[in-house]
Structure formats: C-alpha cells, structure tokens
C-alpha positions as CSV (number, residue, x, y, z in Angstrom):
1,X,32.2,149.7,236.8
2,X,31.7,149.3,240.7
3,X,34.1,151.4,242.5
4,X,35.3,151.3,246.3
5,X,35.4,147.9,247.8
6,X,36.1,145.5,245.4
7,X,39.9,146.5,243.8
8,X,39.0,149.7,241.9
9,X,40.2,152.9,244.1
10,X,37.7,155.4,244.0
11,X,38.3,158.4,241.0
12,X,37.8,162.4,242.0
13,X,34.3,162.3,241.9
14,X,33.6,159.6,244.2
15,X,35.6,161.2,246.3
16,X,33.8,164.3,246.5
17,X,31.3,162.7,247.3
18,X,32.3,160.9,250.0
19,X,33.9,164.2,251.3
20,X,30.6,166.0,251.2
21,X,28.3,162.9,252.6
22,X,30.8,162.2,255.2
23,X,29.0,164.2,258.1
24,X,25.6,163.7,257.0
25,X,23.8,164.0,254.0
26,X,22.4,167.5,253.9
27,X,19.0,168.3,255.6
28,X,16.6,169.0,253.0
29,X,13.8,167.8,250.5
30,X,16.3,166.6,247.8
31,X,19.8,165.6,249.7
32,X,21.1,164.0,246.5
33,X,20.5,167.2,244.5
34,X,22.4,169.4,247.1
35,X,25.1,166.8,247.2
36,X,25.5,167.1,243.2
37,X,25.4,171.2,243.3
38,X,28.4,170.5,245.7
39,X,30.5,168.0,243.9
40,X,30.0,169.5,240.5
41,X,27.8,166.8,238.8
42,X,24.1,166.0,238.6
43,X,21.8,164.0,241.2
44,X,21.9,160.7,239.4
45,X,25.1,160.3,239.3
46,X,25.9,160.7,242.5
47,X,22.9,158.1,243.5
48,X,24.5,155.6,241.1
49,X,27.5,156.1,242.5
50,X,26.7,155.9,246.0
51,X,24.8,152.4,245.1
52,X,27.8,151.3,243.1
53,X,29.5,152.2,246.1
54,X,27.4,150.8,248.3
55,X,27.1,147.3,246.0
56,X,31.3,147.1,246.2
57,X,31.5,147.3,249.5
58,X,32.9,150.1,249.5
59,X,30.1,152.1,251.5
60,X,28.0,149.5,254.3
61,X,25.4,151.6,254.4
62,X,23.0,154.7,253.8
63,X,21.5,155.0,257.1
64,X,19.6,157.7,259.2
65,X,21.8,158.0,263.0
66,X,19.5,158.8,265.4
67,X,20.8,160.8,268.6
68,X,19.5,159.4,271.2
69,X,20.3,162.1,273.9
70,X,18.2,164.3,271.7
71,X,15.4,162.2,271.6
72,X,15.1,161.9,275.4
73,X,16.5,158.5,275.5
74,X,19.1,159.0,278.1
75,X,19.6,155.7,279.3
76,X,21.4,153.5,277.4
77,X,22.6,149.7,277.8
78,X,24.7,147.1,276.1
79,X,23.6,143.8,277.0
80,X,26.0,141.3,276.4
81,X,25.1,137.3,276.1
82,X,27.2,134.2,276.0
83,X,25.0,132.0,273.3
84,X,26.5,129.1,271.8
85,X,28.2,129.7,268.3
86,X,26.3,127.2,266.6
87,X,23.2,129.5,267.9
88,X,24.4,132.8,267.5
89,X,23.3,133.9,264.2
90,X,19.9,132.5,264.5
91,X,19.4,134.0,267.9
92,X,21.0,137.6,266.9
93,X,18.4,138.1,264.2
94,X,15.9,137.0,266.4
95,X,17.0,139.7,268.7
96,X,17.7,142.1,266.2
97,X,13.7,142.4,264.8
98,X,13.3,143.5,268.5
99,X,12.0,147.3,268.2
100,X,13.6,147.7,271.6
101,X,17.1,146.6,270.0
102,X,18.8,150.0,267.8
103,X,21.8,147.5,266.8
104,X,22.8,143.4,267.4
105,X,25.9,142.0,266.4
106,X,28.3,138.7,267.0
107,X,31.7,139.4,268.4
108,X,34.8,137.3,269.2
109,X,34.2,135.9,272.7
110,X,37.9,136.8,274.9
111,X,38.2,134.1,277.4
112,X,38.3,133.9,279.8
113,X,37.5,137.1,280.9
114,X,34.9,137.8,277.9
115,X,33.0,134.7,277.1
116,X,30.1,137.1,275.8
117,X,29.5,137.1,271.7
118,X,26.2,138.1,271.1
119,X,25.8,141.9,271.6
120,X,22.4,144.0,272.0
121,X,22.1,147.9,272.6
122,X,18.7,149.2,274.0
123,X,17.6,152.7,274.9
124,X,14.8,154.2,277.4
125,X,14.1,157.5,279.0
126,X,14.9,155.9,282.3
127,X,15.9,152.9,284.1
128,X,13.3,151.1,284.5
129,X,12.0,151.4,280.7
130,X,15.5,149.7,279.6
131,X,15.3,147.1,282.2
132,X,12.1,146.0,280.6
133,X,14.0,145.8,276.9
134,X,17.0,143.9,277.9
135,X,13.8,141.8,279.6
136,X,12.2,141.0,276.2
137,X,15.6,140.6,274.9
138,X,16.1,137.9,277.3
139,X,12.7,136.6,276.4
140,X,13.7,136.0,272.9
141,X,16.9,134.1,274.2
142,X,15.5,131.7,276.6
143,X,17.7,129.7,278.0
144,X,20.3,129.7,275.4
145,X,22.2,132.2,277.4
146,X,24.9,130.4,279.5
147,X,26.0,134.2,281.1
148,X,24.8,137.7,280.2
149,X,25.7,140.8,281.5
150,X,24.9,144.8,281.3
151,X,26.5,147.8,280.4
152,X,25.2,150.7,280.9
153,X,26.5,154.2,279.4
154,X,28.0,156.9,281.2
155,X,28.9,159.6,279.1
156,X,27.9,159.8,274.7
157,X,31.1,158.8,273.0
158,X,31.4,160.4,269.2
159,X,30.3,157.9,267.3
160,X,31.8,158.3,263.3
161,X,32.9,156.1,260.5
162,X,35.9,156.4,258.4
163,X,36.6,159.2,257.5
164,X,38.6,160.4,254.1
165,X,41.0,163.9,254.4
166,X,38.3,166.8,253.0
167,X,40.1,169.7,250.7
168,X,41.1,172.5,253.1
169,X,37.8,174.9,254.7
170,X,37.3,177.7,257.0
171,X,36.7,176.2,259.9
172,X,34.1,179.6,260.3
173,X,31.9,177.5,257.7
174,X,32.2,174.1,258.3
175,X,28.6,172.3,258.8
176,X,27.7,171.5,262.3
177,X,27.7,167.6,263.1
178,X,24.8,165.2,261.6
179,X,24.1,167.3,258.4
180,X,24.6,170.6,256.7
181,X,21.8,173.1,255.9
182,X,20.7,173.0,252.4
183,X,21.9,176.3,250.0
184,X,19.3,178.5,249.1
C-alpha cells in the first residue's frame, strides 16, 4: 500500500520517520540504517517507505540542500523572465540543465505589476560571476523574453519544508540544522 499523498494517512511508523528525516537525514555512511535504529525498525523498511512515500506523493523529493553561504557562494540572484505560456515549459527545462541554475520553476504571472512566470536562481562568489549566469541564462532564452528582471538576495532566509509536530525533546539534545551526527 502507498501511503501519504494519495488518500491513505500515514500509520506510526511513517511518521517517525518523517519526524526523524525532517531536518536532514543523519550524516553518516549508512543514513537509512541510523534512521531505522531511531524509529524502531530495520533499514529496508524505512527505504520502502520513504519511496512509497515518495511514489504517493506524499514526499517530492530526497534531495541533498546545499548552503550556499557555506560554500562561498555569497551572491545570490533570482532572475525573473516574462516568456510566453505556450513557451514556458520548453524554455524552463532548457534553463533548468543550466549548471549555473540551482532551481527553475513556472509561476502565475500577477498583472500587471508581475507579468514574470518563468523563475531562475543562480549563485556566484561575487557579482560579476552571477552576472555572467543570469548572461547564459538569457542566452538559452533568446528573444523569447518580452521583460526580465533581477533579484538579488540580501539576507539567507530559513529555507524548510513542511514540517510534522515531533514527540516532545530536550531542547539541550536536539540535532543542529541540516543533519544529526550519527550514534556511535
């Protein structure tokens, strides 16, 4: 049975495991394992659950979130493109292979003060590195773009999913964000 996502609530299990992958998966050779030691159950199940999860729609994706502040990438820029709908899905893949682009999406255009509904984000260690991505993004577009501009970041905003209540913790021992340390 496929659980989460397509009419079946998920049971206790599933739960705990969402609880405990939540934040991250944990840091170390065999995540899954760890994940199971947590939740009471063995490694396999929990992988078949997280797929069945995953194939319900009930998790998008499994996905490693880069930081980008950590990795010196400290500029950051959404550029935001007024394509033509019948275009838009075509052209946002396009885009999207672009190693320069961490995420493309279509949005609702809001006119008339947001005609934009193609959205790319691009990251560089400074200025002039990002100008040269949104450039190559532009590239890709030619001149189906009838109005484009960009947005760059000012401060890191916490970026999370959805997130289900956890059974009550010391705070003392909860895991730092974007993973928990493995138990020895």
């Amino acid at each position: 049975m496929t659980r989460g996502g397509d009419g079946h609530s998920p049971d206790a299990l599933d739960r705990r495991i969402i609880a405990a992958t939540q934040h991250g998966l944990p840091l170390c050779p065999r995540p899954y394992a760890e994940v199971a030691a947590r939740v009471g159950t063995d490694e396999d199940e929990v992988v078949r659950r997280l797929a069945a999860m995953q194939a319900g729609g009930g998790i998008r994706r499994i996905a490693a979130v880069p930081q980008h502040y950590a990795l010196g990438l400290r500029f950051n820029a959404m550029t935001v493109w007024d394509v033509p709908d019948t275009d838009v899905d075509r052209l946002g893949r396009d885009v999207g292979a672009l190693e320069a682009v961490s995420h493309c999406y279509a949005r609702p255009r809001h006119p008339p003060q947001w005609p934009y509904n193609l959205f790319a984000m691009v990251h560089g260690r400074d200025r002039d590195s990002v100008e040269a991505r949104i450039r190559e993004v532009a590239a890709v577009l030619g001149d189906h773009p009838r109005a484009s501009a960009v947005l760059y970041s000012r401060r890191v905003l916490k970026k999370t999913g959805l997130r289900i209540p956890e059974p009550a913790t010391n705070p003392a021992s909860d895991p730092p964000p974007g993973g928990r340390p493995c138990s020895d």
